[in-house]
C-alpha positions in Angstrom: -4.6 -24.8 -4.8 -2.8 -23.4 -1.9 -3.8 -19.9 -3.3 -6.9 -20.8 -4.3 -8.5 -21.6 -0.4 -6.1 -18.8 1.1 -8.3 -16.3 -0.8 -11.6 -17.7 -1.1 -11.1 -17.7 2.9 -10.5 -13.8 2.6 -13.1 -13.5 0.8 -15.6 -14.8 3.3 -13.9 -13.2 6.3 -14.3 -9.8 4.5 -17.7 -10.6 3.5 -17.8 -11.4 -0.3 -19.7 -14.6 -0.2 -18.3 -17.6 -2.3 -20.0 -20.8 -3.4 -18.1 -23.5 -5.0 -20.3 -25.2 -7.5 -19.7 -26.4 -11.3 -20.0 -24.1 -13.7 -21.7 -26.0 -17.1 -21.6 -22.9 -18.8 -18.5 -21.1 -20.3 -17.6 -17.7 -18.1 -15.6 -14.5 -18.9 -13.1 -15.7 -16.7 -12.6 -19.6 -16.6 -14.1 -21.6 -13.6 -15.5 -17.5 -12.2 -19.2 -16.4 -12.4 -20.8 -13.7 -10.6 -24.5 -14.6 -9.3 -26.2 -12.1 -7.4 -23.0 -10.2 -5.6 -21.2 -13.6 -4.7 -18.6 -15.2 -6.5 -19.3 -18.6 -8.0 -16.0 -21.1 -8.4 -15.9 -24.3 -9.7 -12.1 -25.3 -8.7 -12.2 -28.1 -11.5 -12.7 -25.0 -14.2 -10.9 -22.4 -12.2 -7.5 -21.6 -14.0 -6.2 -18.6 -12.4 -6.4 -18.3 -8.4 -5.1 -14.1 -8.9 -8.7 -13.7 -11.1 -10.4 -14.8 -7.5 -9.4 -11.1 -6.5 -10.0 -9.2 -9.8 -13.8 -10.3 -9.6 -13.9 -10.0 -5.8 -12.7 -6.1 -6.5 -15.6 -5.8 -8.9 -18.1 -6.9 -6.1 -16.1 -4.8 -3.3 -15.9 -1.5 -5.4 -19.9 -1.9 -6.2 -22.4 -0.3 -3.9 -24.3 -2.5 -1.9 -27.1 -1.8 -3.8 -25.4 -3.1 -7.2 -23.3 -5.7 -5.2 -26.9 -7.3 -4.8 -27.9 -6.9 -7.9 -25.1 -7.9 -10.0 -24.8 -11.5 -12.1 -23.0 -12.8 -14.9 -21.3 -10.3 -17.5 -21.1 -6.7 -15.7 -20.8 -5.4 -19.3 -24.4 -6.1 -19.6 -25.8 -4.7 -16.6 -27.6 -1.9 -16.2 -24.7 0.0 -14.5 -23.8 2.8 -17.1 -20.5 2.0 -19.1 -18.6 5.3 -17.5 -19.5 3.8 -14.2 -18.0 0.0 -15.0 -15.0 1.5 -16.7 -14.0 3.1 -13.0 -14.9 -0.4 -11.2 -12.5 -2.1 -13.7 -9.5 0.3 -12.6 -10.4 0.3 -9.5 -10.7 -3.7 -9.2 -7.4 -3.7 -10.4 -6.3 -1.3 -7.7 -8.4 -3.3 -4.9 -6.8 -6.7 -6.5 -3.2 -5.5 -5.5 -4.1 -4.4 -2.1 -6.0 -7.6 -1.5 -2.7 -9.4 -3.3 0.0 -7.5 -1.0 -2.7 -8.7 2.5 -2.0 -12.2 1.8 1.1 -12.1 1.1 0.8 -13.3 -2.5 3.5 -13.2 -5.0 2.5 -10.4 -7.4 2.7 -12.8 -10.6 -0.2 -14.7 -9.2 -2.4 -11.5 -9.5 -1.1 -10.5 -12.6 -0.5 -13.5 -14.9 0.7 -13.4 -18.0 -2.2 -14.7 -19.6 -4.5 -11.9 -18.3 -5.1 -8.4 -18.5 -5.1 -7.8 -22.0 -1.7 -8.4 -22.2 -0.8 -5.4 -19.2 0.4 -7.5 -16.7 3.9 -6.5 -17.2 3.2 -3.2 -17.3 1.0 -3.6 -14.1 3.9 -5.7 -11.8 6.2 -3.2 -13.3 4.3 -0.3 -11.9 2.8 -1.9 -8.4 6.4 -2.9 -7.6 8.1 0.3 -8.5 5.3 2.5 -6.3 3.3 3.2 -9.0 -0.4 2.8 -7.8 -2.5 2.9 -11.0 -6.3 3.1 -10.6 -6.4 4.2 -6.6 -8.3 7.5 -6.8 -11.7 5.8 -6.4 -10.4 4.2 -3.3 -10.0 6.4 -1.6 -12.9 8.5 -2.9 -15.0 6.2 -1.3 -13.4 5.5 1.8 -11.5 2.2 0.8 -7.9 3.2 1.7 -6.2 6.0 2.3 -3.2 7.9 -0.4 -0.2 9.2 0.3 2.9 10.0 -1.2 4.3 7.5 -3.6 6.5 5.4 -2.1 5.2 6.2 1.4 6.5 2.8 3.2 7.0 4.4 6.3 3.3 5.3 6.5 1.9 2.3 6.9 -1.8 3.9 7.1 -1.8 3.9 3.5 -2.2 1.9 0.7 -1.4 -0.5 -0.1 -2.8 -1.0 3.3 -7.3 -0.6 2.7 -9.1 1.0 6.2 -12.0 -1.4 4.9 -12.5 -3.8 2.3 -16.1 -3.1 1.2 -17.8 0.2 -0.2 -20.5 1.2 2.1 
């Protein structure tokens, strides 16, 4: 639970909006719906507090136009597939960077029972310097790239200049 309000308060500070309501219905991601660019938890349903920031990265990586637009399964929206397949990576990257703010243990972002069974792989590369997935970051202005392994350069990311895409 401790995880759970830590990063719904992010959330809101950055400005993804998050309601807390029940859910009746099942969702893609248990106790997670999107509904019109704002994330919708129902703690009673919510398994997973690390799949708060994977669907916040969806909604962060997504112009504002789409942001406002966007509900329920992203798979069926009309953002073209090529489009949705870069958000996903780049949720993933966002996730991390959003993960390493708070402080959060990196297990907690990626569990074992997500990811399509890639969360090994993931911790394995996000804790060696590996940044999968960044590129679109900092395409749009998200965070800046350096080297890998650039700790002394604490401009880049892991470390995001904003949080949302303009």
């Amino acid at each position: 639970m401790l995880w759970t309000m830590r990063i719904i308060s992010f959330l809101r500070e950055i400005g993804i909006p998050v309601k807390e309501q029940g859910l009746e219905n099942d969702c893609f991601l248990p106790g997670i719906e999107i509904q019109g660019g704002s994330l919708i938890v129902d703690r009673s349903r919510l398994m997973y507090p690390g799949d708060l920031l994977h669907e916040a990265g969806h909604i962060a990586v997504m112009t504002p136009e789409e942001r406002a637009s966007s509900s329920g399964d992203l798979n069926a929206s009309d953002i073209p597939v090529h489009t949705l397949d870069g958000y996903e990576l780049s949720a993933i990257a966002w996730s991390y960077a959003a993960a390493c703010h708070l402080e959060m243990p990196i297990e907690v972002l990626f569990h074992a029972n997500g990811y399509k069974n890639d969360s090994e792989m993931l911790i394995s590369n996000y804790n060696s310097g590996n940044y999968l997935f960044t590129p679109l970051l900092q395409y749009w202005g998200l965070c800046k790239l350096g080297p890998q392994r650039a700790a002394d350069d604490e401009s880049c990311y892991p470390k995001m200049k904003k949080w949302l895409r303009d």
